[in-house]
Every structure is written in C-alpha cells, then in structure tokens.
N, C-alpha and C positions, 0 to 999 in steps of 0.2 A: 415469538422467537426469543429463546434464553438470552443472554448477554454473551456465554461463550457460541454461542452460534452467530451471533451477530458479529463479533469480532474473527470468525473463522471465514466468512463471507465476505468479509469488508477485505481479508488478507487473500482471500484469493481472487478479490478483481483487481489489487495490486502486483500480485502474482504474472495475472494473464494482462494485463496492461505494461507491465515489464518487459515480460515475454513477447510482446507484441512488436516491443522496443529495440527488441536485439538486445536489452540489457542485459547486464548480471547483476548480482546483487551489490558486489559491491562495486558496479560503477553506479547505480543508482545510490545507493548508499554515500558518495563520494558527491553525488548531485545534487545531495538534502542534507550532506553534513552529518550523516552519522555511518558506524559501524556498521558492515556487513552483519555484523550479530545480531542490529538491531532488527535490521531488515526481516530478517530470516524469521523474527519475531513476528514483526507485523505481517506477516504473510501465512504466518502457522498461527493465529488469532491469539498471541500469550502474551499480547499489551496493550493497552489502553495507549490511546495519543491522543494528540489536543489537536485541536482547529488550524494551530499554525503548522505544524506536524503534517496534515491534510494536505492543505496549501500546497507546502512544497514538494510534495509528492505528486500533486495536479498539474503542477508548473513541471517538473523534472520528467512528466510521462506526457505532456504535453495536451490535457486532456479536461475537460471541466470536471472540479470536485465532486458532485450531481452521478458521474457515471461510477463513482467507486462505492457505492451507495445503489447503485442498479443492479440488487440481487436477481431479480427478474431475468434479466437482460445473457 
C-alpha cells in the first residue's frame, strides 16, 4: 500500500466513525481542538498527523486507536 493510499484509508475510517457519531466535522473538529479544515484533511488522506493527533481522535469517536487502522474491517 502507497503512503497516499494509506492515509486515504486511515481518513475514511475517521470519516465513517464520525459519521457513526452523528458528528460533523466541525463538532469533532471542536472535540480534538482543531479546524474543520483540518478535519476534512484528514478524512480526504492530504496530512500526515502524529500519535497524539490519533489519540484524540479515538478518544473524541470514542473508539480504540487499533479500529482506525482496520482497513480490512
């Protein structure tokens, strides 16, 4: 798997784990402390984030880190 395929995968199990949430983007956005832009980012695979970044995304969807990483799934 490329890197841009990998980060297009990683954004849309955050996507559908949002979506699962009744979220929008920018109340998650609001929930991990950044911009809806960012969001909309990491969901359309056009950034790189870090571990802590992760985190609060797993915490805010309420969900272990492990499932956003379950391309499979």
């Amino acid at each position: 798997m490329s890197e841009e395929e990998f980060f297009k995968e990683f954004g849309l199990r955050v996507k559908i784990y949002r979506l699962k949430c009744s979220f929008t983007q920018a109340h998650l956005g609001e929930l991990v402390n950044m911009s809806e832009h960012r969001i909309s980012q990491i969901e359309n695979g056009k950034c790189n984030i870090t571990l802590k970044t992760i985190n609060k995304l797993s915490l805010a969807l309420n969900i272990p880190s492990k499932k956003l990483f379950d391309f499979e799934e």
